[in-house]
Backbone bond lengths (Angstrom), bond angles and torsions (degrees), N, CA, C in turn:
res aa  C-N    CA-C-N  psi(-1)  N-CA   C-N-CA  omega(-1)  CA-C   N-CA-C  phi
1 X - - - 1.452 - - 1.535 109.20 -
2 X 1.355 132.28 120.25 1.103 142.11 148.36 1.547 143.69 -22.21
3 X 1.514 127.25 95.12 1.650 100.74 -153.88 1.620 92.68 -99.27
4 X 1.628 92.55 153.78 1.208 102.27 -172.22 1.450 129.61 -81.99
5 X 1.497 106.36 153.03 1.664 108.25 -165.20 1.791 107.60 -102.59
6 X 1.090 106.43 163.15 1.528 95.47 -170.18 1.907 88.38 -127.04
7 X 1.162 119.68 -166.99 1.770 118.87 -157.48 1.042 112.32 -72.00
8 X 1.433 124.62 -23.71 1.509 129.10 -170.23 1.982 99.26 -93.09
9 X 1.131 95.62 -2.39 1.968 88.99 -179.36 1.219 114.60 100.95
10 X 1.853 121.43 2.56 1.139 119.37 -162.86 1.551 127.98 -79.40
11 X 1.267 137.05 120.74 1.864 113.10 170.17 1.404 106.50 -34.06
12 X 1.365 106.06 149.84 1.563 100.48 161.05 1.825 99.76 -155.27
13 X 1.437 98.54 136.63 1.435 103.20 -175.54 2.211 95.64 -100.07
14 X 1.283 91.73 145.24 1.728 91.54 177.01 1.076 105.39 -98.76
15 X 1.407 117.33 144.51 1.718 151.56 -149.50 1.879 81.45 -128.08
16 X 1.881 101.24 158.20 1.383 100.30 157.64 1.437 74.60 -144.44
17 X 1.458 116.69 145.12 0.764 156.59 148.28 1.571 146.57 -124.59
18 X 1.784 120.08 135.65 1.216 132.87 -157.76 1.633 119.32 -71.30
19 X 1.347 145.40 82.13 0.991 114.57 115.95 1.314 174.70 -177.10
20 X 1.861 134.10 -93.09 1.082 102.39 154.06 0.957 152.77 -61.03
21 X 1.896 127.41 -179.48 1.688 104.50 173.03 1.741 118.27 -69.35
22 X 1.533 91.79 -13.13 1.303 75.54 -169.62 1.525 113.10 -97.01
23 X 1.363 129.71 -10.51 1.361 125.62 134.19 1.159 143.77 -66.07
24 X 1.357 125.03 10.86 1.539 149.34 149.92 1.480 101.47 -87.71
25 X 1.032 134.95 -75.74 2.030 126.58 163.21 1.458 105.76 -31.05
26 X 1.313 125.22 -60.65 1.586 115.03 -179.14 1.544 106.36 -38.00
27 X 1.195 105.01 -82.89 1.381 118.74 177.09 1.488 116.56 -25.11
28 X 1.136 122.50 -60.67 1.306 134.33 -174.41 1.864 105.21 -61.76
29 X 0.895 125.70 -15.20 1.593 127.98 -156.41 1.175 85.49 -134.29
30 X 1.406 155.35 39.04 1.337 154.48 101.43 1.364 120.47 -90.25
31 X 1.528 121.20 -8.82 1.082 122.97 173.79 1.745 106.37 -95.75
32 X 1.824 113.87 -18.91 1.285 99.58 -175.92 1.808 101.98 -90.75
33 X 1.472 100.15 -13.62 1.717 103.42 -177.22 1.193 119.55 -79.11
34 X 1.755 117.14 -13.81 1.187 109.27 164.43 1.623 120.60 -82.93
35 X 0.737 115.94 -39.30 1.718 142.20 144.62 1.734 106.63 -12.46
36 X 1.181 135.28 -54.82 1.506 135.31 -112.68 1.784 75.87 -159.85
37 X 1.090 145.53 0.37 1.214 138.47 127.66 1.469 134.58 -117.02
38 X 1.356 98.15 68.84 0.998 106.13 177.82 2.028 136.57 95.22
39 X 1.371 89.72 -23.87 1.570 99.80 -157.57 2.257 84.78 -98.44
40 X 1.681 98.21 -143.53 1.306 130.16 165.80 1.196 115.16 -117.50
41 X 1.597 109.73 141.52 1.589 114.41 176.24 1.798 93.43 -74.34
42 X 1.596 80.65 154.72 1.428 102.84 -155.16 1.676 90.39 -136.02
43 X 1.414 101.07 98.83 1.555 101.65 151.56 1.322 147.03 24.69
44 X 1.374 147.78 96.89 1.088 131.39 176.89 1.325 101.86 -55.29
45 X 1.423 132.12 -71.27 1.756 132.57 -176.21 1.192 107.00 -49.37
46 X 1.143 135.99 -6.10 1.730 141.31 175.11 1.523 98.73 -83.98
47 X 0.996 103.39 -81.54 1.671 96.76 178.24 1.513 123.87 -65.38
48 X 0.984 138.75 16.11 0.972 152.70 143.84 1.822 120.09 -81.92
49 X 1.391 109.98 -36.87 1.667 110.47 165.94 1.139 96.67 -67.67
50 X 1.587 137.73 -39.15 1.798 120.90 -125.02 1.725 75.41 -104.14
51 X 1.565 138.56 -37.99 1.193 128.16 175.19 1.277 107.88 -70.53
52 X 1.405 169.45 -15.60 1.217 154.70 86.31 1.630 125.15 5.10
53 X 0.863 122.39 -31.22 1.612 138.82 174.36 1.716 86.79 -75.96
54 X 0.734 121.67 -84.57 1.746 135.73 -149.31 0.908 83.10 -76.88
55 X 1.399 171.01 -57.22 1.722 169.42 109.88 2.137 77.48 43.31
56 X 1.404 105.81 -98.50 1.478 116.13 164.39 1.490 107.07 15.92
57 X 1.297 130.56 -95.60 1.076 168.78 -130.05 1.415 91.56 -77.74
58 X 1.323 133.55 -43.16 1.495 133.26 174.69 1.442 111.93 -103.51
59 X 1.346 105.30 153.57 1.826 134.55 -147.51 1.993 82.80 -101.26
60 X 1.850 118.40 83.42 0.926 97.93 -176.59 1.456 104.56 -90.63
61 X 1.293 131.07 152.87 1.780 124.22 171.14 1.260 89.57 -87.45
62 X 1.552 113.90 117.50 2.076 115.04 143.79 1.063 103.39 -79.56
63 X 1.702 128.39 -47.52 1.333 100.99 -152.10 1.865 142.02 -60.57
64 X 1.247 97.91 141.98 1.596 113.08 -179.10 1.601 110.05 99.72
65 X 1.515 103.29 6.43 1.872 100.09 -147.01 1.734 90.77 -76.47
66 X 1.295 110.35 163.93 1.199 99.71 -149.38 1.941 91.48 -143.78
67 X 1.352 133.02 19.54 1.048 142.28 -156.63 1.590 118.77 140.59
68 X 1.326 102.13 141.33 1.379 124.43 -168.72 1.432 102.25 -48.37
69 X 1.262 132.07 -62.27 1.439 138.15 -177.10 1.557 123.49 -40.12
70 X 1.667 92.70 -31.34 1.866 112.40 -171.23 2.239 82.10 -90.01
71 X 0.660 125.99 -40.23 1.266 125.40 -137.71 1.904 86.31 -92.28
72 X 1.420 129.81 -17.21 1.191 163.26 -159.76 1.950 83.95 -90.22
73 X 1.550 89.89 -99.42 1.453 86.99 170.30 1.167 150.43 -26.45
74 X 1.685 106.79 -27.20 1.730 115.69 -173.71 1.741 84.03 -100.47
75 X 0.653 140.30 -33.53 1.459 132.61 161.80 1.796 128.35 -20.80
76 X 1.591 75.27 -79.78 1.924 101.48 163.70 1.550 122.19 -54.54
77 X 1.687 106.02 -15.72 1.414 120.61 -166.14 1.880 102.89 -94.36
78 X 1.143 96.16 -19.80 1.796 120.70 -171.26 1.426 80.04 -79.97
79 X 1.155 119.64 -108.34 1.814 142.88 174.30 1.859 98.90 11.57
80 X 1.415 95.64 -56.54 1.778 102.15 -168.13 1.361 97.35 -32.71
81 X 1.927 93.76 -61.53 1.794 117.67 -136.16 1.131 111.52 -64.45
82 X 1.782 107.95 -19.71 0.990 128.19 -155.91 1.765 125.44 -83.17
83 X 1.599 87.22 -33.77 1.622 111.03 162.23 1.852 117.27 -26.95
């Protein structure tokens, strides 16, 4: 079976992942806003790699994290440093 390539030529193995509606609407309403000004709708799993990419790019601390909310925070704590 063939694994699939995405626009840039890349392998890509598929993930399923959970979740809410209202992070499925987020998602979806940046993909219709890029769309609807001007550009191309753009993927939910697209923007979801390209925020994972740039995720990359910052020095996040997991360790000890102990819940989504803490793990939320050290996130936002990356972003600051990152300025």
């Amino acid at each position: 079976m063939a694994k699939k390539v995405n626009n840039t030529g890349l392998k890509m193995k598929t993930t399923t992942i959970g979740l809410t509606k209202k992070h499925a609407c987020y998602l979806e309403g940046l993909s219709k806003s890029s769309r609807f000004s001007g550009g191309r709708k753009i993927s939910r799993t697209a923007i979801i790699r390209a925020l994972l990419l740039a995720c990359k790019d910052f020095e996040i601390d997991v360790s000890g994290v102990k819940s989504e909310q803490e793990l939320y925070e050290r996130v936002l704590s990356a972003f600051d440093r990152h300025k």
